[in-house]
VOGU-3710 file (C-alpha; in Angstrom, 3 decimals, decimal comma):
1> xxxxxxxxxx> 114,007/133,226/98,512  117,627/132,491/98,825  119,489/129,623/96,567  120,366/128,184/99,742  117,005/127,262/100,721  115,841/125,950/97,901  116,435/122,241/96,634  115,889/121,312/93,356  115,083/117,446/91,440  115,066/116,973/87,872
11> xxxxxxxxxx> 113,297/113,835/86,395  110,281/112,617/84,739  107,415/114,084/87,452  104,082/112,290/88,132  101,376/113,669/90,505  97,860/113,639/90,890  94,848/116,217/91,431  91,686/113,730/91,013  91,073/109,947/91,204  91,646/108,594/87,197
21> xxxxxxxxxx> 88,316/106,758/87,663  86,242/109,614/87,290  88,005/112,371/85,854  89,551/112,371/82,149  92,707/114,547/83,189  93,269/113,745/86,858  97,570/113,350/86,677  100,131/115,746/86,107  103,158/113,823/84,296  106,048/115,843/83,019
31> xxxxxxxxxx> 108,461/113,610/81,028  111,087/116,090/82,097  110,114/117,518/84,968  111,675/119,802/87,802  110,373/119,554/91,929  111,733/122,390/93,812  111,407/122,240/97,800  111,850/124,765/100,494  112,032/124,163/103,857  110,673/120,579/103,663
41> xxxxxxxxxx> 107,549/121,596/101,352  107,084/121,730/97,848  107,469/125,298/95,936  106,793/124,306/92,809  106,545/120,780/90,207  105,959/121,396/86,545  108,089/121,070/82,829  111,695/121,636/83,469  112,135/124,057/80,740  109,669/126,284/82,136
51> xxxxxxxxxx> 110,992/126,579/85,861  114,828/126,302/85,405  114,535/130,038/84,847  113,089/130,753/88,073  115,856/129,074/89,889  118,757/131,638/91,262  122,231/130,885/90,635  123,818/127,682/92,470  120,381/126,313/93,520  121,268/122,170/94,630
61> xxxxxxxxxx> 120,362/120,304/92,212  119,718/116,741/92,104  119,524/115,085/88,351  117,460/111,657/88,469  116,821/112,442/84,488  115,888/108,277/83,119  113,873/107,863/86,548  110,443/108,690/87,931  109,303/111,233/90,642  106,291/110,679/92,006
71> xxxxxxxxxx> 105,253/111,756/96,121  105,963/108,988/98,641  103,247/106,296/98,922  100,982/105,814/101,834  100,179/102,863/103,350  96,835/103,111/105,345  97,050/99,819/107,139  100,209/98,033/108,426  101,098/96,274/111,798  105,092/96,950/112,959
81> xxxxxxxxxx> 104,736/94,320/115,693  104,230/91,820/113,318  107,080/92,520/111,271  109,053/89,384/112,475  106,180/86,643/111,939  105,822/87,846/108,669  104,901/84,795/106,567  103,769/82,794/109,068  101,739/79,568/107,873  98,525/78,991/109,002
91> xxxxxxxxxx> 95,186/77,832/108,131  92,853/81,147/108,414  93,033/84,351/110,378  91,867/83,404/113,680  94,338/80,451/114,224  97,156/82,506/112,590  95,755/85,389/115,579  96,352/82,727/117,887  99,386/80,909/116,541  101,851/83,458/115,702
101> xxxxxxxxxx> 100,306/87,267/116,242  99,174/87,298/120,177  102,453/85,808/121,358  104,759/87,854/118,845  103,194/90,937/120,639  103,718/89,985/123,749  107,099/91,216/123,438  106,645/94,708/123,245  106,130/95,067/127,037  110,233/95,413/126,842
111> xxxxxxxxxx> 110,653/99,035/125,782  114,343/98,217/124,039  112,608/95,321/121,912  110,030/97,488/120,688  112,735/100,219/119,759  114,659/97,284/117,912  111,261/95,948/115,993  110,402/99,975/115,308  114,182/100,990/113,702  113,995/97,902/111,253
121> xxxxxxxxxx> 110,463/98,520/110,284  110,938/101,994/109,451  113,810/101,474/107,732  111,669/98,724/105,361  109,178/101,253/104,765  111,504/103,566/103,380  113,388/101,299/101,647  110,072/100,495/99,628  109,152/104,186/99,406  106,497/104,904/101,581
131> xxxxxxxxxx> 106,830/107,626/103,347  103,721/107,758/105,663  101,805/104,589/106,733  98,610/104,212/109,877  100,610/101,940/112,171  99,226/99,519/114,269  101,258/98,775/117,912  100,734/96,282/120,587  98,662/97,000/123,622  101,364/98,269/125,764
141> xxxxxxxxxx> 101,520/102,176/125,472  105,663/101,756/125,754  104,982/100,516/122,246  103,302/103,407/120,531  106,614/105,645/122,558  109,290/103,577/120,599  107,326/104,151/117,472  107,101/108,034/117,846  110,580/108,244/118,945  111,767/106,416/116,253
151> xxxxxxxxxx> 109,696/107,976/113,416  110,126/111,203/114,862  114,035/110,949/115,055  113,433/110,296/110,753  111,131/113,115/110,624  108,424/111,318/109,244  104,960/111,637/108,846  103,397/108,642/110,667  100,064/107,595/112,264  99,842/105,078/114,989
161> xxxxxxxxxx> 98,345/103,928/117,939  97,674/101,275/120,902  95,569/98,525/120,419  92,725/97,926/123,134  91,170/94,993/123,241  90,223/93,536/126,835  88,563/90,071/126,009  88,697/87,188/123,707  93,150/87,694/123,646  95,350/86,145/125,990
171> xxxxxxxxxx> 95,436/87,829/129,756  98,876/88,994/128,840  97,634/90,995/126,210  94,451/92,019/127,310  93,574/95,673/128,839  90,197/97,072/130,208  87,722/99,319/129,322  89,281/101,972/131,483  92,279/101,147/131,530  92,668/101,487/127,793
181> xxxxxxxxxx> 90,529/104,226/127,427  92,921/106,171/130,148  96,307/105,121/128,075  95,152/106,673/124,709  94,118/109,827/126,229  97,521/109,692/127,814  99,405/108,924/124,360  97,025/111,333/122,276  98,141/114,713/124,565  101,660/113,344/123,979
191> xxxxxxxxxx> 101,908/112,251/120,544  99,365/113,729/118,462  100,332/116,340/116,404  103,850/116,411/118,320  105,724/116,973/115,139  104,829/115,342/112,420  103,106/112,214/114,794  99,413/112,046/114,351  96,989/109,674/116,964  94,747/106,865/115,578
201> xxxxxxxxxx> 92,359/105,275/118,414  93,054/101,789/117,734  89,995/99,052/118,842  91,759/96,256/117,144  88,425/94,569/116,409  85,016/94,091/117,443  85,552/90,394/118,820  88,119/91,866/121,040  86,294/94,623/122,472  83,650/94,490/125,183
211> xxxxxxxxxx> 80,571/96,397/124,435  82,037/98,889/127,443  85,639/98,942/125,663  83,617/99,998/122,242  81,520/103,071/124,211  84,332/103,880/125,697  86,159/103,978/122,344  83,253/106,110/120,899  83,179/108,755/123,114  86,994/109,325/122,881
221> xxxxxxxxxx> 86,120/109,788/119,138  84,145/112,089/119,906  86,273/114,062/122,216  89,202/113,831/119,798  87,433/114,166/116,169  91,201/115,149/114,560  92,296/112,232/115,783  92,104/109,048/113,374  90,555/105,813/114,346  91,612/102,635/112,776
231> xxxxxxxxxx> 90,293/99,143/112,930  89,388/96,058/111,367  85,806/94,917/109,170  84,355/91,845/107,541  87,842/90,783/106,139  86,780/87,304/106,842  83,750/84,842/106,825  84,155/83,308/109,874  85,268/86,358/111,599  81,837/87,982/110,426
241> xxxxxxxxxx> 79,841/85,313/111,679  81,412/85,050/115,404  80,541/89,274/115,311  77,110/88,558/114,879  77,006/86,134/118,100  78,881/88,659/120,031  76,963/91,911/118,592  73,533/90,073/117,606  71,817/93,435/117,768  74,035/95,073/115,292
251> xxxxxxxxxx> 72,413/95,217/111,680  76,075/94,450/110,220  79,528/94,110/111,509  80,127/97,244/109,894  77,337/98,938/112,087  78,776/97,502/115,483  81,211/100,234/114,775  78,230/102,570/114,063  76,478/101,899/116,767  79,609/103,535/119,012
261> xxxxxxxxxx> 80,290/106,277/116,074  82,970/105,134/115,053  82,415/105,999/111,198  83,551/109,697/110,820  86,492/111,224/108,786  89,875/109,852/109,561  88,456/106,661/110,746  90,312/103,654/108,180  88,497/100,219/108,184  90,847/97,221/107,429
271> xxxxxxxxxx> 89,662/94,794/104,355  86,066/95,703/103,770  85,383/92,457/101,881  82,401/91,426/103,442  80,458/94,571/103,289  76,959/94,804/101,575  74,824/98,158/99,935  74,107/99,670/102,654  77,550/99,237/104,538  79,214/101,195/101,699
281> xxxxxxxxxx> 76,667/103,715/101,375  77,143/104,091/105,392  81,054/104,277/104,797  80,642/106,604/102,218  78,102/109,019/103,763  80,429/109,413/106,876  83,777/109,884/105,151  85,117/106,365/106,737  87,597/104,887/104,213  88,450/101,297/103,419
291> xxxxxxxxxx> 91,845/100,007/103,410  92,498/97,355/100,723  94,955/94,888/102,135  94,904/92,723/98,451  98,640/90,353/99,391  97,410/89,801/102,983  93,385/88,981/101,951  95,126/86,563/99,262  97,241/84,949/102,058  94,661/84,249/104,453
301> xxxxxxxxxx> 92,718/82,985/101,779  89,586/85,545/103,169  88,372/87,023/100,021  88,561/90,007/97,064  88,033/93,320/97,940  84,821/94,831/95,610  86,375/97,754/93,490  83,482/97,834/91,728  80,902/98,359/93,850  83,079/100,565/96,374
311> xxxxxxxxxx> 83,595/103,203/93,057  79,924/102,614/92,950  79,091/103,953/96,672  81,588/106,409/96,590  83,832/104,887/99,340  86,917/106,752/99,829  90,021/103,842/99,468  93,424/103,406/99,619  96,138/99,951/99,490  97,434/98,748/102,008
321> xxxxxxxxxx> 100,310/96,339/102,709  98,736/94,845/105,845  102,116/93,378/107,033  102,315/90,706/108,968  99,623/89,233/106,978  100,580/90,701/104,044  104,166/89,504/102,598  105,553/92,405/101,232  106,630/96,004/102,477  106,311/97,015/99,332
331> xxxxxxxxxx> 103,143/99,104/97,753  104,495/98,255/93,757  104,041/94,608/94,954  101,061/95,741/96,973  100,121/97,203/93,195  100,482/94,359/91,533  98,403/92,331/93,815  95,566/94,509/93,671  95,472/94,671/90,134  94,909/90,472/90,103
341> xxxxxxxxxx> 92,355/90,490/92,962  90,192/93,376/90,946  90,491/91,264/87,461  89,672/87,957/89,467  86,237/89,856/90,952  85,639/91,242/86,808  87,196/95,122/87,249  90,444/96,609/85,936  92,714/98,557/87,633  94,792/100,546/85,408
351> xxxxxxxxxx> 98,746/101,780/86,685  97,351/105,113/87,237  94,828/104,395/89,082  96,708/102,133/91,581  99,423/104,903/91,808  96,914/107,339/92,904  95,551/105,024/95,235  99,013/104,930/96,892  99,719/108,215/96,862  97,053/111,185/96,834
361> xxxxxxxxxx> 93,604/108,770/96,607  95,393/107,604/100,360  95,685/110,916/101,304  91,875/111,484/100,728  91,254/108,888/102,220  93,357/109,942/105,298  91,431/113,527/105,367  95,524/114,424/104,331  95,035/115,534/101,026  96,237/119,171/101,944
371> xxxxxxxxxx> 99,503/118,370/103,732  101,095/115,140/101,699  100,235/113,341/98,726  100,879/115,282/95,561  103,350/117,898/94,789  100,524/120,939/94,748  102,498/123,870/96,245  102,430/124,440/100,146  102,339/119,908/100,310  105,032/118,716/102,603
381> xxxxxxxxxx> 107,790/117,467/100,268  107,831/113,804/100,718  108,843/112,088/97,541  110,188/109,337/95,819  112,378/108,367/92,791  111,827/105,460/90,939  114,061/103,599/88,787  112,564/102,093/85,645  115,869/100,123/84,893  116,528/98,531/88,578
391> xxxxxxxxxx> 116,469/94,901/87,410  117,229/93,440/83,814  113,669/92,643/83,446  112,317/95,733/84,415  114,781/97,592/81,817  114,252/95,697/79,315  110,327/96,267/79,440  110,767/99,828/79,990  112,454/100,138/77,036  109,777/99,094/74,945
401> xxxxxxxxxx> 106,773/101,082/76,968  104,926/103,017/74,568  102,900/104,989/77,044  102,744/106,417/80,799  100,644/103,507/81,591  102,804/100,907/80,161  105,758/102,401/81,556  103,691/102,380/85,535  102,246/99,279/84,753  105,485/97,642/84,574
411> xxxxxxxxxx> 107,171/99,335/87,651  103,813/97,817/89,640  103,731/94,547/88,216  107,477/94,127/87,735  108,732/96,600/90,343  109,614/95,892/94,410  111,690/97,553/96,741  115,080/97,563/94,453  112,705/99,778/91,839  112,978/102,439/94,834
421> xxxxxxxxxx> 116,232/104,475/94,019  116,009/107,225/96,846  113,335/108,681/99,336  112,749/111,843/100,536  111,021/112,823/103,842  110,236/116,742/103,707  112,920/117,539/101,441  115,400/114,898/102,882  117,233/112,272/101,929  116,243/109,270/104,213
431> xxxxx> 117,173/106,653/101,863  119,320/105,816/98,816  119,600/102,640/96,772  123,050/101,302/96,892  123,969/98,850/94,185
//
């Protein structure tokens, strides 16, 4: 291998190979570490001293020594349409639904606004270091093209898909069972897999699907099983208790979703608050994975996800930022969030552990885990470099961390987007901090 092709990044290196919850040596953290990339993916991560040596002559170089890199994080539940009503006041989900969320996406029938709304969000994420996020659009198929085009123009790895619903939504949002059913085909054969694009069958959630829409949705599933489904579950009380008048045969609101077999690997369920024993056992047995939306469950005031009792089951996890509902872009705030809703429901979450459930734990959880998420050799190389001295507080806690975990701990509870010094999307530089 040529010098030319190779790209090399000195700084302190963090990466995971198991979830910190259940095994004692589940990170890799070189205080001075070297990454070296080829062609987008990673060649090698380990102790600077070691693999200097194996670099030829005039290799690039980058030197982020006094910063962290750690891969990109993952955010397995976000909504780009709803990137201009974030915080948006309102009393509980369904009025917020029907107050800000149904007409803001009614806007994405116009091809150049949905470009517009796609460019900025993208440009968030990546600001905030995430590098890969399962993207919710609008109904209109014209808004899963503008996201493609736009992620795919970045080179990113993103997931994303059309939302079908065809009752309980406004007419001017509302498809029909066959109708939708015939669009995602369509936008699966010419997104998924294009690139780095991958397809997620999108039922937004059970109130908005007829019980047609959700077979329908079920056997495309089936058809597609390496495509990801992603929907919503029990995030709210009231939301759970209009499911059971609309499904009253369904055991659960979990198993409305059952019932149409939707639970399978690469399907992501948004919130999971709600859920009892057997849901979780259900989830887990499947390899269905919750996403843990901890700012936007806070702001709607609809409950705290169960850490406990989802390590318990088995359920494969991940955080999520859940924007609009959620108020942040950011998975360090996302971080900090989660680590107050798992203290308020009597669990501890320490830094590692929410770092690998933003980077490789979402990865698992995505059925990813051998393409992005750590920096095991052959991974594409999308990474990110954080800065422990970005603000005056930060630095000066930094300064006094004892530990890896202190030193995380601080950069989630502390740490936002200005913590995020540069991002990388398969070896490139897609954005840089500028002071």
């Amino acid at each position: 291998m040529t010098a030319t092709t190779l790209q090399a990044y000195r700084a302190g290196l963090l990466h995971f190979h198991a979830d910190p919850a259940f095994a004692e040596h589940a990170h890799a953290w070189h205080e001075d570490g070297l990454l070296i990339v080829a062609d987008g993916k990673v060649v090698a991560a380990g102790d600077y001293a070691q693999l200097v040596g194996t670099l030829p002559p005039d290799t690039p170089a980058a030197d982020y020594r006094g910063k962290v890199i750690t891969p990109g994080f993952i955010d397995v539940h976000v909504h780009y349409p709803q990137t201009d009503m974030i915080a948006s006041p309102a009393p509980g989900l369904l009025p917020w639904l029907e107050q800000y969320t149904f007409p803001t996406e009614r806007a994405f029938a116009d091809p150049s606004h949905a470009a517009g709304v796609a460019e900025f969000f993208l440009d968030e994420l990546l600001r905030c270091g995430t590098t890969t996020a399962m993207v919710y659009c609008t109904v209109h198929p014209q808004s899963v093209d503008a996201f493609f085009t736009a992620s795919e123009a970045r080179g990113l790895r993103m997931i994303a898909g059309k939302v079908l619903m065809d009752r309980n939504c406004p007419d001017f949002l509302r498809d029909t069972a066959e109708s939708g059913a015939r669009e995602t085909e369509e936008l699966i054969r010419r997104w998924h897999r294009h690139e780095r694009s991958l397809y997620a069958i999108t039922p937004r959630f059970a109130p908005t699907s007829t019980e047609a829409q959700m077979a329908v949705t079920g056997e495309l599933a089936n058809a597609y099983p390496d495509t990801f489904l992603q929907t919503h579950v029990s995030e709210n009380e009231a939301e759970c208790g209009w499911v059971k008048t609309l499904y009253p045969q369904a055991r659960s609101y979990l198993d409305v979703y059952d019932r149409y077999g939707m639970l399978r690997p690469r399907a992501v369920f948004g919130h999971c608050i709600w859920l009892d024993g057997e849901d979780r056992a259900r989830m887990a047995a499947t390899g269905s994975a919750a996403a843990v939306c901890p700012t936007s469950n806070l702001f709607l005031g609809s409950g705290l996800f169960d850490f406990e009792k989802a390590d318990q089951a088995g359920m494969r996890m991940a955080l999520a930022t859940d924007v609009g509902a959620g108020t942040s872009f950011s998975m360090l705030q996302t971080m900090n969030e989660a680590y107050k809703v798992a203290r308020l429901k009597g669990s501890y979450l320490p830094a590692l552990r929410m770092f690998y459930l933003s980077t490789l734990g979402a990865a698992r959880s995505l059925h990813l885990d051998d393409t992005i998420g750590s920096f095991a050799a052959g991974r594409e190389a999308d990474f990110i470099v954080l800065d422990p001295q970005a603000t005056p507080l930060l630095a000066r806690r930094t300064a006094n961390s004892d530990s890896l975990e202190e030193l995380l701990f601080a950069l989630a509870l502390l740490g936002d987007d200005r913590a995020v010094a540069a991002t990388y999307s398969a070896g490139r530089l897609v954005h840089e901090r500028r002071d």
